[in-house]
C-alpha positions in Angstrom: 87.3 48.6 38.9 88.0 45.0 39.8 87.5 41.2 38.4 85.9 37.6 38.3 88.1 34.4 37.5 85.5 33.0 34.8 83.2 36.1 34.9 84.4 39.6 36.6 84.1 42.2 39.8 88.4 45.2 39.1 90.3 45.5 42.4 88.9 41.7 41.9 87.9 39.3 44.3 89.0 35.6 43.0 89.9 32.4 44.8 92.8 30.9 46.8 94.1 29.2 49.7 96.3 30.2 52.3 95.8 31.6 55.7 93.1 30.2 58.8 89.8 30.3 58.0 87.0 27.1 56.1 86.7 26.9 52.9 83.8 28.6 50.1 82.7 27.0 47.7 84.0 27.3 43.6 86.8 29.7 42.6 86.1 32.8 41.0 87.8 35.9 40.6 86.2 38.7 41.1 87.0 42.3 39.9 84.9 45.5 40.1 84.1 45.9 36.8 81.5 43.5 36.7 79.7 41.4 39.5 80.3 37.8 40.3 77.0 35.9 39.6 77.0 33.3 41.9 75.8 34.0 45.6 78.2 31.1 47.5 78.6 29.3 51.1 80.8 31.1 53.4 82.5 29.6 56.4 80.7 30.5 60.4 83.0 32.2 62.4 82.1 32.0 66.1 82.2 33.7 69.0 79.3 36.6 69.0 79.1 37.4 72.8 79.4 40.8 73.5 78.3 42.2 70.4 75.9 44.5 71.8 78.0 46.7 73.4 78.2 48.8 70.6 78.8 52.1 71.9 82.3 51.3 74.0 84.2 48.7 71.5 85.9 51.4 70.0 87.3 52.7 73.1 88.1 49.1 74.8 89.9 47.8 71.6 91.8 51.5 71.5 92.5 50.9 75.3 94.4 47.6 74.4 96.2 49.1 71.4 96.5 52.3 69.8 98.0 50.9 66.9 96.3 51.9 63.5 97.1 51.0 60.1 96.8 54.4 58.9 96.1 57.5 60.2 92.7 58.0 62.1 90.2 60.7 60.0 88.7 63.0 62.2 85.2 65.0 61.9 86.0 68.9 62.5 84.5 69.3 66.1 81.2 71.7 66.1 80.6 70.6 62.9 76.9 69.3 62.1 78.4 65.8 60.9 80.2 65.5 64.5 77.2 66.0 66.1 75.7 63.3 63.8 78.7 61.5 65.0 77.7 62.0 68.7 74.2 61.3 67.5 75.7 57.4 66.1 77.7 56.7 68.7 74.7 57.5 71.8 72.4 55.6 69.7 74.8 52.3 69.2 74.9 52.7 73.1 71.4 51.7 73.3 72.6 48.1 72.0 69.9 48.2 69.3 71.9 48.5 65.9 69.2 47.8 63.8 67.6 51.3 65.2 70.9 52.7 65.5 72.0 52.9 61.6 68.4 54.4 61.1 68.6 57.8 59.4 67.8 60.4 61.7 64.5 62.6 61.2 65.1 65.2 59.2 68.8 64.7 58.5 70.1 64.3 55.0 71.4 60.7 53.9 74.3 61.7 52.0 75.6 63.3 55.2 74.6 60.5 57.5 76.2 58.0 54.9 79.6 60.1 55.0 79.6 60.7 59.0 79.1 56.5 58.9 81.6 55.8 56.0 84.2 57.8 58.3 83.3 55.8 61.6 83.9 52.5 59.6 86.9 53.3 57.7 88.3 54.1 61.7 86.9 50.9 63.1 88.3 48.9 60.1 91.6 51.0 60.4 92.1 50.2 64.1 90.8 46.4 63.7 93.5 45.8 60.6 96.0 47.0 62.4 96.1 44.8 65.6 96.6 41.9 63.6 98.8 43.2 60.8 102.0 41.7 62.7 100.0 38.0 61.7 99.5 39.7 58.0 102.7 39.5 56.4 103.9 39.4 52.4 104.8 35.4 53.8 101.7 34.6 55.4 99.6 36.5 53.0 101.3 36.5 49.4 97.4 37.2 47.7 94.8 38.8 49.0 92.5 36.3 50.0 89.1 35.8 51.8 89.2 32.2 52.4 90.7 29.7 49.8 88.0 30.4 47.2 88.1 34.2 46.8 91.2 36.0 45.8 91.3 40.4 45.2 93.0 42.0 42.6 94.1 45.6 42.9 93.4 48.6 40.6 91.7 51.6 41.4 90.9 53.1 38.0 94.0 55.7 37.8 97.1 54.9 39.2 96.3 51.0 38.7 94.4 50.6 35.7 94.9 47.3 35.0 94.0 44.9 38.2 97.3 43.4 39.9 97.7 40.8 41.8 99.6 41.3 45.3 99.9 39.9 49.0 97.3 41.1 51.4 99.6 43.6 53.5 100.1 45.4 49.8 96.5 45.1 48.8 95.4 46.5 52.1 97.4 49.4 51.7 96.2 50.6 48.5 92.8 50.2 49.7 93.2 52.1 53.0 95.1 54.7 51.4 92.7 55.1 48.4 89.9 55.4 50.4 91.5 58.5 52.9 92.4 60.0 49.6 88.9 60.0 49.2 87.7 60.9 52.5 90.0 64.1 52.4 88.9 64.5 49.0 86.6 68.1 50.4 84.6 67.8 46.9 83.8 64.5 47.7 83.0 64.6 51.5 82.4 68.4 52.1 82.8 68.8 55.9 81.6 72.9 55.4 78.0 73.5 56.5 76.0 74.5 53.0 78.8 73.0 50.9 76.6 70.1 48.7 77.7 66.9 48.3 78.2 65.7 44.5 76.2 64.1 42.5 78.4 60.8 42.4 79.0 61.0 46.2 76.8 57.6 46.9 78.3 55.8 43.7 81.9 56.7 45.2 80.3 56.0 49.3 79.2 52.1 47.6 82.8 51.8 46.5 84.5 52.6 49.4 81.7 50.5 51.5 82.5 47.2 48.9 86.1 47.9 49.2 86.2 48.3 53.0 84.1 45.1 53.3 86.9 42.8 51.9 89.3 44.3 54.6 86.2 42.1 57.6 86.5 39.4 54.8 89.9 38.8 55.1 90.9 39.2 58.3 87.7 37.0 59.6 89.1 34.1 56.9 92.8 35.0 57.4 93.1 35.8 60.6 90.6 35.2 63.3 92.5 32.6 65.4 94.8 35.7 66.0 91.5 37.8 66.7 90.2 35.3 69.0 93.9 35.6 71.2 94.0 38.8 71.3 90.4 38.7 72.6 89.1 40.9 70.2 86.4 38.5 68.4 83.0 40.4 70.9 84.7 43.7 68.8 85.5 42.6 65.9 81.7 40.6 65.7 80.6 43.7 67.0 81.9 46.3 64.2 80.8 43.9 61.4 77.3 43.4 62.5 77.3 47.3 62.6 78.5 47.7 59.0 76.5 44.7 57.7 73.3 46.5 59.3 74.3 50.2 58.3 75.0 48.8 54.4 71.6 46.6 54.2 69.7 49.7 55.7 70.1 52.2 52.4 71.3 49.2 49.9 74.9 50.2 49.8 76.6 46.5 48.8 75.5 44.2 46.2 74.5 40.7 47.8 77.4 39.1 46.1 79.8 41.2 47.1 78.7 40.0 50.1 79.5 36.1 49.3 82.4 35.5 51.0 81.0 36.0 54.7 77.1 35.6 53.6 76.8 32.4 56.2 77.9 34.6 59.2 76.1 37.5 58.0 73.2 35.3 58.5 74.4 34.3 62.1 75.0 37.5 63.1 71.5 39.0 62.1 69.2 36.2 62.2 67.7 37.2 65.0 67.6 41.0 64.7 65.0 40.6 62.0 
């Protein structure tokens, strides 16, 4: 459900200018119906110091502004996935991320990929919206991860066909297809004994993919805001989790990935 310019990934990813950020390399549009072919050079964002406090960002970023873009989704407390939850978040404490998206002994990975998928649709929610004053229909008119990749919207029922539209639009149907999602119980079943279906990880990838473009853009759009508000240790920090929790159980194609691959590099070159 999205496009390439030349070839093709459906809420697609293409290329443009606008907005902060280096350049890529060759245009392409990509939508999600099928993947772009050509892994490219992505720009290096700085700034990484800090990154290891995993287990508190959440809280100092929240502390500084309790702004969200949408509504926070919250795990029923004494549910099994909150203690997974509890489980994550005492584990990223440690500072060892690579250890710390491990699945848990004897714990199921659909429900540790849902309890996750939750936690990073949060993050991404709060990150997004401390710098969606600086992401406007005038500063963003397409949504853009650097001036060689551009995303087109369409979600396969409301928007069939992909659409183009500004990043502040784009970000909204993504954010509020994916809670649809998340609330969806047949989808993410929050009842003890209450099976996850048999598509859950297909519809878990999408979300993941989607979610991704939301780091791309605002690290190629909007990091010089980022960096003012001081928010880069966090925003370095919540990436490198994602980036290690998707590699982990394979959850993003490698060229979905294109658009940041150069500081996905930096950030876990030397976790390996």
């Amino acid at each position: 459900m999205g496009q390439v310019a030349g070839r093709g990934l459906c809420d697609s990813l293409g290329s443009s200018g606008g907005g902060s950020g280096a350049a890529l390399t060759p245009k392409r549009l990509l939508s999600e119906r099928s993947p772009d072919k050509t892994a490219t050079k992505a720009t290096n964002v700085g700034g990484t110091s800090g990154e290891e406090r995993a287990g508190t960002w959440a809280n100092q970023i929240g502390s500084r502004s309790s702004k969200t873009f949408k509504p926070k989704k919250n795990i029923p407390e004494g549910s099994h996935q909150y203690e997974l939850l509890k489980h994550a978040e005492a584990t990223l404490g440690s500072g060892n991320l690579r250890m710390a998206v491990m699945l848990p002994e004897g714990e199921d990975l659909n429900e540790w990929v849902a309890v996750n998928t939750v936690d990073f649709f949060n993050q991404i929610n709060m990150l997004y919206g401390t710098i969606t004053d600086f992401c406007t229909e005038e500063s963003c008119p397409v949504m853009s991860a650097g001036p060689k990749y551009e995303y087109h919207w369409a979600d396969g029922t409301n928007i069939k066909k992909p659409i183009k539209c500004s990043a502040p639009k784009y970000i909204d149907y993504l954010m509020t297809w994916v809670q649809d999602q998340l609330d969806d119980e047949t989808l993410f079943p929050s009842k003890i004994g209450v099976p996850f279906p048999k598509n859950f990880m297909s519809v878990a990838k999408t979300i993941l993919k989607r979610l991704f473009r939301v780091y791309a853009h605002i690290y190629h759009q909007h990091f010089d805001p980022v960096i003012q508000l001081q928010e880069e240790a966090h925003l370095n920090t919540s990436f490198k989790h994602f980036i290690f929790f998707v590699q982990e159980f394979n959850l993003i194609d490698r060229r979905e990935l294109a658009p940041l691959q150069e500081l996905i590099e930096k950030l876990t070159s030397k976790d390996r």
